[in-house]
N, C-alpha and C positions, 0 to 999 in steps of 0.2 A: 504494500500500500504506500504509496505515494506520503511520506508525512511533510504538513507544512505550517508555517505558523501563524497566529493569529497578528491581526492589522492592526487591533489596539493593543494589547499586553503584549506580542511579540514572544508568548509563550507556544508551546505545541496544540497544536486541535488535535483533542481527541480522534481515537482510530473510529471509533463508531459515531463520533458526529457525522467524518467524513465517508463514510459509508450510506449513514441513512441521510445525509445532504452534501452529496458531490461537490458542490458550487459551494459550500461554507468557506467565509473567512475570517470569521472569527471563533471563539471557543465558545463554550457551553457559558461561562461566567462574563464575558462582554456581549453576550448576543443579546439586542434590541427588542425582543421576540419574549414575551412573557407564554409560562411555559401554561399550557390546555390541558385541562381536565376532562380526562376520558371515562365513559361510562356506558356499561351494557345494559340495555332496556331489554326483559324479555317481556312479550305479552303473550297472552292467554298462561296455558302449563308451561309448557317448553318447546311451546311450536313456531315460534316466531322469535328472532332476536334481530338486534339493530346496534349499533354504535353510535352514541350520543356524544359531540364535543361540544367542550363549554367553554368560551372564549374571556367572559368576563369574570375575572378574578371574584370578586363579589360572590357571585352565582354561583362557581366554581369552589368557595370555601363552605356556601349553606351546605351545598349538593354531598361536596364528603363529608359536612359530618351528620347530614341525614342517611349517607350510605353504613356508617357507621350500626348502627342500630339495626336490629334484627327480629323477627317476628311481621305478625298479619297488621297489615296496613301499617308500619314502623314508618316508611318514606310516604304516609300522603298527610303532608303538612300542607296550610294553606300559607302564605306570605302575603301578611297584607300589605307590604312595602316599607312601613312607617320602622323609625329607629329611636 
C-alpha cells in the first residue's frame, strides 16, 4: 500500500483510511468530516432490514443512547425538541 502523509499534521494516514478513501489527504484526527452514526433498522420479525445514517451529531448522540437500552418498545421515545 502506497503510505503517505497527511496535508495538515504531516503525520502518516492510516493504512485503512487509505483503503476505505483512496483520495484521502489527511488523517482520521484532521479530517473536516464529522464522523456518522450508523444504525440497522429491522422491521416486521427479521424480514426486512435497512441501514440508517445519521448525519447530525445531535440526533446521532439521542439515537445511541436510545440504542443503548433493551427490551419491547425500549427505542420509541417521542422528542419533543425543547431542551
Amino acid at each position: 500500500m502506497n503510505m503517505r502523509n497527511c496535508n495538515k499534521c504531516q503525520e502518516p494516514i492510516q493504512e485503512g483510511r487509505i483503503k476505505a478513501i483512496p483520495d484521502a489527504t489527511t488523517c482520521v484526527a484532521c479530517s473536516t468530516t464529522s464522523q456518522w452514526y450508523l444504525r440497522n433498522i429491522v422491521s416486521g420479525k427479521t424480514e426486512y432490514m435497512e441501514t440508517e445514517i445519521i448525519k447530525d451529531p445531535k440526533q446521532a448522540e439521542m439515537l445511541k443512547e436510545m440504542d443503548k437500552k433493551v427490551g419491547w418498545m425500549s427505542n420509541l421515545v417521542k422528542d419533543s425538541g425543547k431542551e
